[in-house]
C-alpha positions as CSV (number, residue, x, y, z in Angstrom):
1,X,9.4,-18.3,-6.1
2,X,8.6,-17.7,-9.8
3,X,7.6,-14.4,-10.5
4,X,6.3,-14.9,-13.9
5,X,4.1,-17.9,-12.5
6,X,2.8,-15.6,-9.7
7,X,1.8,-12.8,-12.4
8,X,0.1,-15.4,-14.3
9,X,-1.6,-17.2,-11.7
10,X,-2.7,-13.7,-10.3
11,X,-4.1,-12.5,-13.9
12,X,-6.2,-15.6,-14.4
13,X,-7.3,-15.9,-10.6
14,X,-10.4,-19.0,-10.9
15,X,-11.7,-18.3,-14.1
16,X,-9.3,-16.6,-16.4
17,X,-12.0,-13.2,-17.4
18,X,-10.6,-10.8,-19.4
19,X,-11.7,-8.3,-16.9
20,X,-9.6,-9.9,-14.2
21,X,-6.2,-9.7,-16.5
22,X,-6.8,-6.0,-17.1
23,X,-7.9,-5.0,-13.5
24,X,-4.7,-7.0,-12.0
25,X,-2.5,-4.6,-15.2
26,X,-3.9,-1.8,-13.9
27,X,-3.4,-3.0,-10.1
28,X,0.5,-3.6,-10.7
29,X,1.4,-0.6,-13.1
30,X,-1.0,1.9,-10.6
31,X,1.4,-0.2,-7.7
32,X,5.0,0.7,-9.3
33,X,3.8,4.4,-9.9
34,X,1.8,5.5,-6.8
35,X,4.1,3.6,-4.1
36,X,7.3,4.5,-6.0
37,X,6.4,8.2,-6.6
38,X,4.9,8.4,-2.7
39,X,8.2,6.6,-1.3
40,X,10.6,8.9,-3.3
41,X,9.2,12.2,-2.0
42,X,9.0,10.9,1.5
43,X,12.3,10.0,1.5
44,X,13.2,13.5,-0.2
45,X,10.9,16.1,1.8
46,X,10.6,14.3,5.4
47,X,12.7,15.4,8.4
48,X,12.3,12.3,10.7
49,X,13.5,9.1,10.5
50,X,10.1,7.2,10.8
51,X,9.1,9.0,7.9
52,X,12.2,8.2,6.0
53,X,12.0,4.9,7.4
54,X,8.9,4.3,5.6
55,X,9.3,6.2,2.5
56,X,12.6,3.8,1.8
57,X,9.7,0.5,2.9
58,X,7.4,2.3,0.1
59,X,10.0,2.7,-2.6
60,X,11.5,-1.1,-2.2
61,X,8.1,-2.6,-2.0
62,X,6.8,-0.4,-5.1
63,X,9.4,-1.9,-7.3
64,X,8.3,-5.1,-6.6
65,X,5.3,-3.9,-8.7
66,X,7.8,-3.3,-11.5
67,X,8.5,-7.3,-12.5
68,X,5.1,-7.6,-12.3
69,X,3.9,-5.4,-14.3
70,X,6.5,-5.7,-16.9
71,X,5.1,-9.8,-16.9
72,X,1.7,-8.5,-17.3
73,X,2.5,-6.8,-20.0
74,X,4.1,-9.6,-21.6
75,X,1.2,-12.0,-20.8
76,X,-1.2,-9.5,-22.1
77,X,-0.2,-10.8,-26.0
78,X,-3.2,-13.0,-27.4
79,X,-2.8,-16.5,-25.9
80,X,0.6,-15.6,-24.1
81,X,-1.1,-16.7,-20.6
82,X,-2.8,-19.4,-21.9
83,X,0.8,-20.7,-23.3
84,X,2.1,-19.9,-19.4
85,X,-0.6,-21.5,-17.9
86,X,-0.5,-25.1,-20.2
87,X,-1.0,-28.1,-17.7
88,X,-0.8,-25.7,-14.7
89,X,-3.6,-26.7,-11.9
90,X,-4.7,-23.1,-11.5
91,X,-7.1,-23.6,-8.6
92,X,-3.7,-25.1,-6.8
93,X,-1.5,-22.6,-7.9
94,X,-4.1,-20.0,-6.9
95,X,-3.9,-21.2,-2.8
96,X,-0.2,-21.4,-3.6
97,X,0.8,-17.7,-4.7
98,X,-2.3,-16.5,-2.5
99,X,0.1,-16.6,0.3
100,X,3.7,-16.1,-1.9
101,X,2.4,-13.0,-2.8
102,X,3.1,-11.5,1.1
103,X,6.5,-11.0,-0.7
104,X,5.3,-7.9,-2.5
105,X,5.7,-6.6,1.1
106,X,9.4,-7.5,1.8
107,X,11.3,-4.4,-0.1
108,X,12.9,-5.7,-3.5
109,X,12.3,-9.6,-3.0
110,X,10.5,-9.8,-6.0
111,X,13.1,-8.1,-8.3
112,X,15.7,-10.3,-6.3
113,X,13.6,-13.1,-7.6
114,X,13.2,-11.8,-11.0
115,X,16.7,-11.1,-11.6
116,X,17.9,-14.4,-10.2
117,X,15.6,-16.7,-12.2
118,X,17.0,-14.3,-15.4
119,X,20.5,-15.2,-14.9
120,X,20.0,-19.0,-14.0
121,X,18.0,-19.1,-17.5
122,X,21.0,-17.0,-19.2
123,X,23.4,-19.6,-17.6
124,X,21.3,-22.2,-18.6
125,X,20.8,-21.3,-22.2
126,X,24.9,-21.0,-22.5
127,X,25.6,-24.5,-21.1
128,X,26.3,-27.0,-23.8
């Protein structure tokens, strides 16, 4: 699972608008805040564990939104998901991360992901 790939498939969907990159920013940065901010305060004010049960869920799944929107932003530069997207079959891609993205639901997969493909790209930079 590349998480970079899945922001950039996502962003240019079938046609690559404008519209669409800015609607899925606003999508993943609205994610991260809302379903961070909602999980933290459940976890702090309720009394039960269901509620803290799902306030934990909310947190861990909203920081999913966090790689996301950080590669969103980096894909955002003039011709930056153009460059990503360079002899990529988009339309295949697209039925591909359609489903991958059901991760955004597992609690921290994505940052797992993130922070995994950072370090074997760190080792792989080091290696002679």
């Amino acid at each position: 699972m590349n998480v970079r790939r899945l922001t950039a498939v996502d962003m240019y969907g079938s046609r690559g608008t404008t519209r669409r990159r800015w609607i899925i920013l606003a999508e993943f940065l609205v994610g991260v805040v809302v379903m961070v901010t909602w999980g933290s305060w459940l976890l702090s004010s309720s009394n039960d564990l269901g509620g803290r049960a799902f306030g934990l869920w909310l947190t861990g799944a909203g920081l999913n939104y966090a790689p996301l929107s950080a590669y969103a932003l980096m894909l955002m530069r003039r011709g930056a998901l153009d460059a990503e997207l360079t002899g990529v079959d988009t339309n295949r891609e697209l039925r591909r991360y359609t489903v991958l993205q059901l991760w955004v639901f597992v609690p921290l997969s994505l940052v797992v992901f993130t922070v995994r493909d950072t370090l074997a790209r760190r080792n792989n930079s080091l290696t002679p």
